[in-house]
C-alpha positions in Angstrom: -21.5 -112.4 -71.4 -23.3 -109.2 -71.6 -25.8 -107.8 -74.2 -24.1 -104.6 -74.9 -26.8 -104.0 -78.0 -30.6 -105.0 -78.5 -31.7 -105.2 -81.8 -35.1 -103.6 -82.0 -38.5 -103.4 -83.4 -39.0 -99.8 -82.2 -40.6 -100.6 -78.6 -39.0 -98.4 -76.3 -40.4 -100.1 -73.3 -38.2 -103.0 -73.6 -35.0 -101.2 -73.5 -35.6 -98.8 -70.7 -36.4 -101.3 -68.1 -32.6 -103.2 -68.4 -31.2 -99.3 -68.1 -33.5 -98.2 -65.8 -32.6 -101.7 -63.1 -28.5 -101.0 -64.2 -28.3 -104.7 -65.1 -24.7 -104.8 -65.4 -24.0 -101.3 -63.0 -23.7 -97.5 -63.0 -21.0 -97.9 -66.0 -23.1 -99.7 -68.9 -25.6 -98.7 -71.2 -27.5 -101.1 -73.5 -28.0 -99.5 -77.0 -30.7 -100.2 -78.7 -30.5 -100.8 -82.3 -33.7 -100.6 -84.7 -34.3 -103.0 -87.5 -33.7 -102.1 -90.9 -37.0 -103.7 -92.1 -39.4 -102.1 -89.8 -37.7 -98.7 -90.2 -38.4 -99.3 -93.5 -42.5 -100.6 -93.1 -42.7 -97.3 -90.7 -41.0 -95.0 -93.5 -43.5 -96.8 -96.0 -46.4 -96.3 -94.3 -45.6 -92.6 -93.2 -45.3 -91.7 -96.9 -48.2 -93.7 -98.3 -50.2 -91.6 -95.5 -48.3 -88.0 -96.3 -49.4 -88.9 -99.7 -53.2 -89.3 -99.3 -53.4 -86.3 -96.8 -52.5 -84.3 -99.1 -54.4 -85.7 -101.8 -57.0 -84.7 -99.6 -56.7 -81.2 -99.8 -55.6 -81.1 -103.2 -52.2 -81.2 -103.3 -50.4 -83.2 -105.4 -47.4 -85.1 -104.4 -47.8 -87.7 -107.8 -46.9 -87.3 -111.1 -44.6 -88.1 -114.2 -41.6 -86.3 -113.4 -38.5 -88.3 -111.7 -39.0 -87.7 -107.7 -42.4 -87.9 -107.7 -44.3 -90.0 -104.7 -46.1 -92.6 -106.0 -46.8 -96.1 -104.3 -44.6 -97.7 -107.0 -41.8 -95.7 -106.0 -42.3 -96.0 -102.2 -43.0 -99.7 -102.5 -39.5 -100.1 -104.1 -37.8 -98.0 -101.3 -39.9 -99.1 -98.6 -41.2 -102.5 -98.9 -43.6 -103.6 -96.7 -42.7 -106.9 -94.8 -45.4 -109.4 -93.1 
């Protein structure tokens, strides 16, 4: 049997080493496949943070209209998980 994928949490370290040694020889590659869920908690938290630096120097990304960037909307996209 041979892992041929690696499902992920976004820690590059962990994948390079197998590549790096050749586990299974010249010929194979593992692939490294990232998590839905923390893609998602990264995505969350790098909106939520675009959001209140540039609250910060006054520019609003909030508001009424449809589109806008509000935690409600982000927190339905991009949950965060525990």
């Amino acid at each position: 049997m041979r892992y041929t994928s690696v499902l992920s949490d976004g820690d590059a370290t962990t994948i390079a080493h197998p590549n790096e040694i050749k586990t299974y020889g010249d010929d194979m590659i593992i692939i490294k496949e990232e998590c839905v869920n923390h893609v998602g908690k990264r995505l969350g938290t790098a909106l939520r943070n675009l959001v209140k630096e540039e609250k910060a120097r006054g520019v609003t990304l909030e508001g009424k209209k449809a589109g806008a960037l509000k935690d409600t909307a982000i927190g339905i996209h991009c949950p965060p998980t525990e």
